[in-house]
N, C-alpha and C positions, 0 to 999 in steps of 0.2 A: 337730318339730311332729307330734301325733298321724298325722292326717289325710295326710303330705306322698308322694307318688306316688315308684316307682323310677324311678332314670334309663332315658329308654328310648334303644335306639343310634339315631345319627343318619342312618342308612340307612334308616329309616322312612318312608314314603312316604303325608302323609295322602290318608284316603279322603273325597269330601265327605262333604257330613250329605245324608241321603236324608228321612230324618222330622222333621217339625217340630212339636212339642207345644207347643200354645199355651195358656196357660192366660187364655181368655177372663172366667172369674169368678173369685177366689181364695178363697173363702167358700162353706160346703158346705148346706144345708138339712136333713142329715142329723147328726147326734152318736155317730159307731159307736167302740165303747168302744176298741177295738181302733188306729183307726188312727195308722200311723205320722205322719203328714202333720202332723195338728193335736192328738197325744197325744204325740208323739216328740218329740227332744232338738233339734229345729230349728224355731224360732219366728219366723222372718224374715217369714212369712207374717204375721203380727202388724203390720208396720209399712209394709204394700203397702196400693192401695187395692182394692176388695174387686171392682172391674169393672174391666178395663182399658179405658182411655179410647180413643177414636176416633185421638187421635192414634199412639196404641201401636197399633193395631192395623194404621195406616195405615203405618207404619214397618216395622213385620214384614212385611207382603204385599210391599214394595220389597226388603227385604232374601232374602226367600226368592226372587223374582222374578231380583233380582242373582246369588245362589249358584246355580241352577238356568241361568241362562244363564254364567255364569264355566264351569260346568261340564261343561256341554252335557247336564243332565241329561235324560233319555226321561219320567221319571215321578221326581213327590217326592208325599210321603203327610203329608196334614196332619191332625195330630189336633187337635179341639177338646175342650179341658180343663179341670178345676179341682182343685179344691173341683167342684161342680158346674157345670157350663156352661149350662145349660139357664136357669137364674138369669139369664142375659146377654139370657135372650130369643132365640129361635126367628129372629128376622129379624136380630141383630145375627152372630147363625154366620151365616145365609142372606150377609148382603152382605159379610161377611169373605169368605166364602169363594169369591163371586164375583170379589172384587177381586184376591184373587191369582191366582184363573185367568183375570184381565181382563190382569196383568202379567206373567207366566211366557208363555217363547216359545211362539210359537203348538203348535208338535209336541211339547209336554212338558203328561202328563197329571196332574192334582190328584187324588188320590183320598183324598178328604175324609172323616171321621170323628170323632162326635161319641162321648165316652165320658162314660156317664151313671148314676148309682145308678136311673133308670126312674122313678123317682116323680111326677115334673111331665111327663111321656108324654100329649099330649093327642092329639086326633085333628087337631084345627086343626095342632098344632106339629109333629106329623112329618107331616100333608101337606106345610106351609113348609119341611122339612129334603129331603123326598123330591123337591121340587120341583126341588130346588136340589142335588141331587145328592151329597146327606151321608148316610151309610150313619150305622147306630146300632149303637153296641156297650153293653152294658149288665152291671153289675156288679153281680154277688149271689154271699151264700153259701151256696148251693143251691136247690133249688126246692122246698120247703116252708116253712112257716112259722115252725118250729122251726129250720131250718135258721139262718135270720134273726134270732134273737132278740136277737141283739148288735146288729142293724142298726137304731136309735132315732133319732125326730128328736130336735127339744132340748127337746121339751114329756116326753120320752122313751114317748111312743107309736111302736107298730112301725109298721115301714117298709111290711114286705113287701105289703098290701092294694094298694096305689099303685103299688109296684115291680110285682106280678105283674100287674095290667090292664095297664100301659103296655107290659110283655112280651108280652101275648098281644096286644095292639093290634096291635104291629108286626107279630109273624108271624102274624097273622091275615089284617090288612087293607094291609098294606105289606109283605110279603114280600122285596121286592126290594130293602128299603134296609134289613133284617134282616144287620148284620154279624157277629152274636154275642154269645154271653156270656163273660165272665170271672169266675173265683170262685177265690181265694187258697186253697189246699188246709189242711184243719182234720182232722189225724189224730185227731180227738173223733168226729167225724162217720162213718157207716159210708159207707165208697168205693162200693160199689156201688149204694145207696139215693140219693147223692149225684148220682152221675154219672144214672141211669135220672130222676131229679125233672128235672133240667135238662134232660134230652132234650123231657119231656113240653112244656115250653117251646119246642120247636121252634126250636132256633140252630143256622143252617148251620154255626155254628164256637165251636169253645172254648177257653179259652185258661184252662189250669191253672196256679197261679201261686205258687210256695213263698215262705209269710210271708218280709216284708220284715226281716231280723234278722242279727245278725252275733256274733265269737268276745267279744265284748264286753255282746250283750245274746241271750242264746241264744231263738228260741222256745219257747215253751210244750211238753211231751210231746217233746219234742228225742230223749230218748234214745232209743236201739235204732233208730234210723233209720226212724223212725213215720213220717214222711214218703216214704220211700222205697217204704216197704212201701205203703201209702195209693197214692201211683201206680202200683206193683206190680198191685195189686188193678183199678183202674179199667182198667187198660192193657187185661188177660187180657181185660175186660168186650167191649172196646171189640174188639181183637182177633177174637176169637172170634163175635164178633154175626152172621157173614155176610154183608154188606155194610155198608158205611160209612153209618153212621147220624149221623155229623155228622165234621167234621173235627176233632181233635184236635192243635193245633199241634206241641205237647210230641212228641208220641206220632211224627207223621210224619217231623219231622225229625231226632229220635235214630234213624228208622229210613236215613233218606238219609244222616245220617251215616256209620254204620256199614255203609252200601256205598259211603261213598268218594264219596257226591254231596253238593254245594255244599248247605249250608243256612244259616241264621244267625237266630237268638234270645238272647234275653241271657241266657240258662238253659245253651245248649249251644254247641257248635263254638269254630271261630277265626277266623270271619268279623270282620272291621272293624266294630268300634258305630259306628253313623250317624246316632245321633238327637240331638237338644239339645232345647231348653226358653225358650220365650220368657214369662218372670211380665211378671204384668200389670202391673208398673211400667214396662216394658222390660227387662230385665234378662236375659240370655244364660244359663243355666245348663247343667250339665251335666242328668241323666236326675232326678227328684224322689227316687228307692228311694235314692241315697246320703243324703236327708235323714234316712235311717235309723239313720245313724252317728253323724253330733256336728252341733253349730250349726255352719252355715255351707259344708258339705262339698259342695255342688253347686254354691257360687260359683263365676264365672271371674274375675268384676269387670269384666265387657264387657256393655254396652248397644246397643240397637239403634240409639238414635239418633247413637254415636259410634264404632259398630265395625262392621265387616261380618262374616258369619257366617264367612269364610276366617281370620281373626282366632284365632278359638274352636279352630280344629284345633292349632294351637301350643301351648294352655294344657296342661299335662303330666297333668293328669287325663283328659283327651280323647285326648289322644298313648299314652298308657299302655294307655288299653281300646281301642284301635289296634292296638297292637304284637304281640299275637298270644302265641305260647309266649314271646317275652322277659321280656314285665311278668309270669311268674307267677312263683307261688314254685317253689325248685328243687324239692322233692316232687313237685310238679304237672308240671313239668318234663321229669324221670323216669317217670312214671306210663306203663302203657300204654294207659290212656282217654283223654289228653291228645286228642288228636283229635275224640272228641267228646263229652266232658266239655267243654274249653276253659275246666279250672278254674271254671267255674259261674261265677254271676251277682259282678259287680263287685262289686256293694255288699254281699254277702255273706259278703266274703273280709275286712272289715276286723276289726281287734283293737287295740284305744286302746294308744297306743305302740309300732306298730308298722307301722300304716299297713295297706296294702291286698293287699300281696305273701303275700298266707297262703293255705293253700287254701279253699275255700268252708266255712261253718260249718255243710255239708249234703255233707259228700265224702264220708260213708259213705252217705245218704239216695240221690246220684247213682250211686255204683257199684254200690249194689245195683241200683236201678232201670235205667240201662244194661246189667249183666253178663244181667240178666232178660230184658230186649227183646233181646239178645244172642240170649241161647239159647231163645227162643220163637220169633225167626226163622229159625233154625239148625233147629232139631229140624221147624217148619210148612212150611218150606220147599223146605230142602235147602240153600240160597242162604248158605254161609259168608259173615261178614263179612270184607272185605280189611283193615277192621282192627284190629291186632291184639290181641283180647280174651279173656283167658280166661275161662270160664264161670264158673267156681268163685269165690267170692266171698273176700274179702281186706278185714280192719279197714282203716282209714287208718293 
C-alpha cells in the first residue's frame, strides 16, 4: 500500500496527544486556488456534514477531558478548526470551549485557539471569543493585497478587504487575544517585503509554514531550494532588527535546537507529534497536511463515540511520527542535521509507492536554511552550536 508506515520498535513509548484540532465547520467561505484541503487528492471532506453537530462536539470535550485526566496532563491546547470555524458561529466555539474547560481536572489549563482566514472578524464576534478566553490566529499570504490575490471567495472576489479589517480589529481593539499570523511561505513573493507587510499587522507571533507537498507532487519554484533561500532571507531580517519585533516560531526553535534545547514543531526536531484531529462527523484522524498525499492518509478508522483518544497512539501512523530517528529514512539517519532537521515535516516525506520513510521533499531547502542560522549564530555570537553542523553547505 502506497500510504503504509515503517515498523516502528516496540520499545516505543507513546506520548499522549497534548493538541486537539477540532474541526468545528468542515466547509470554508473562501475558494483559494491553492489549497490542499479542498483542491488536493483527499475528498472525504465531501461526505462529512459541513458543522459538527452538538453531539460531536459534546463527545470530543468528554474525550479530551478523559485523555487529559488518564494523563495527568498540566495543560492540553485546543485548536478550533476548519474549512472555516467562525461559520460555526462565535458562541457555538464560546460554549465548546467552555465545556471542555467545565470537564478537564480542575489544575489542567485549556488554552484555546481559534484559527481563521479573518474575514467574518466582527467586533461583536471576537468580543464573544475574547470573552471566553480564545486567542485568534489568522491566516494570510502576506500583508498586502497583491500578496492575496489567490485568496478568492466563490463569487471569486478578493478576500483580503475583510481579512485585513478583521486583522487590524484584533490588534487594535483586542490585543490580548491577538495570537498571530500564519502564512505558507511563496518563493514568488519577495521575503523581506513579505515579512515587514505582516509586521505592519501587528502579530505577536508568526508562524512560517512550507507549502504542503510531497516527492510525489513537488511544489511550484521547488528548484534550487527557493524555499530555503526565501527563509534564509526573512531569518537575516528578523535577526538583525535589534529587537524582537514579533516571535518567529520557525526562526527560535531551529535556534534552541542547535544549542541542544528542547523544542518541537512539525517542521524541526525529534520531539514526539502530539496532536490529532477531531472532523466534524466524529472521526479521530491523524494532523489534515497528510491529506496532502493521497485519499484517505489521515484515517485511523477511530471515532469518538467508540474509541478513546489512548486508542489513536497505537495506529502506526501516530506510532511512527513518534518514534523519533527510527521511523526516518536511513539518509536522514546518517545526516549530521538529524537533530534538528528531525527529517522535516511527516507529510512532506512521502513518495507514492514508497510510503513516508524518504527524506523531506524540502532537505535541501532545510539544510541550507539550518547550515545559515548555523553560521549566523556562530559568527553574531560567538556561541558554537553543540550540534554537530558544518557551515559549509552539502546537496542531499
Amino acid at each position: 500500500m502506497s500510504g503504509q508506515t515503517a515498523p516502528v520498535p516496540a520499545s516505543t513509548i507513546p506520548s499522549p496527544f497534548r493538541q486537539f484540532i477540532v474541526k468545528v465547520h468542515g466547509r470554508c467561505n473562501l475558494a483559494c486556488r491553492y489549497c490542499y484541503l479542498y483542491e488536493g487528492p483527499d475528498h472525504t471532506w465531501r461526505t462529512r456534514p459541513a458543522a459538527a453537530p452538538s453531539e460531536v462536539l459534546t463527545r470530543t470535550a468528554e474525550r479530551i477531558a478523559e485523555h487529559a485526566r488518564a494523563h495527568g496532563l498540566p495543560t492540553v491546547s485546543l485548536v478550533l478548526h476548519g474549512g472555516e470555524p467562525l461559520l460555526a458561529g462565535a458562541d457555538t466555539l464560546a460554549r465548546f470551549t467552555d465545556d471542555v474547560r467545565a470537564r478537564v481536572p480542575a489544575d489542567c489549563i485549556v488554552q484555546a485557539t481559534v484559527q481563521t482566514n479573518g474575514t467574518l472578524l466582527t467586533e461583536k464576534r471576537v468580543a464573544v471569543l475574547a470573552r471566553h478566553g480564545i486567542r485568534i490566529g489568522i491566516s494570510l499570504d502576506g500583508g498586502l493585497p497583491e500578496h492575496n490575490a489567490r485568496r478568492l471567495d466563490h463569487a471569486g472576489r478578493p478576500s483580503w478587504p475583510a481579512a485585513v479589517r478583521g486583522a487590524r480589529l484584533v490588534a487594535g481593539r483586542f490585543p490580548a487575544s491577538y495570537a498571530g499570523i500564519l502564512t505558507v511561505v511563496d518563493p514568488v513573493l519577495d521575503p523581506v517585503e513579505t515579512y515587514e507587510s505582516l509586521l505592519e499587522l501587528g502579530p505577536p507571533a508568526l508562524d512560517l509554514l512550507l507549502p504542503d507537498s510531497n516527492w510525489s507532487a513537488p511544489p511550484p519554484h521547488w528548484e534550487g531550494a527557493r524555499h530555503g533561500a526565501w527563509l534564509c532571507a526573512v531569518f537575516d531580517r528578523w535577526w538583525t532588527a535589534g529587537h524582537r519585533e514579533t516571535r518567529v516560531r520557525l526562526f527560535e526553535e531551529c535556534l534552541a535546537l542547535l544549542l541542544g534545547l528542547p523544542a518541537a514543531t512539525e517542521y524541526l526536531g525529534l520531539a514526539a507529534f502530539d496532536a490529532l484531529v477531531v472532523e466534524t462527523d466524529g472521526s479521530i484522524e491523524q494532523v489534515d497536511s497528510l491529506k496532502s498525499a493521497y485519499e484517505g492518509a489521515s484515517r485511523t478508522g477511530l471515532d469518538v463515540f467508540r474509541h478513546a483518544f489512548d486508542e489513536a497512539l497505537d495506529h502506526p501512523g501516530v506510532a511512527a511520527r513518534q518514534a523519533g530517528v527510527a521511523s526516518l529514512a536511513d539518509r536522514c539517519r546518517v545526516c549530521p542535521l538529524v537533530e534538528v532537521c528531525g527529517g522535516g515535516h511527516y507529510a512532506h516525506r512521502y513518495r507514492a509507492g514508497h510510503g513516508f520513510r524518504n527524506p523531506s521533499v524540502y532537505c535541501a531547502d532545510l539544510q541550507l536554511f539550518i547550515r545559515h542560522v548555523a553560521a549566523r549564530l556562530a559568527r553574531d555570537t560567538g556561541v558554537a552550536s553543540p550540534v554537530p553542523v558544518s557551515i559549509e553547505g552539502v546537496t542531499p
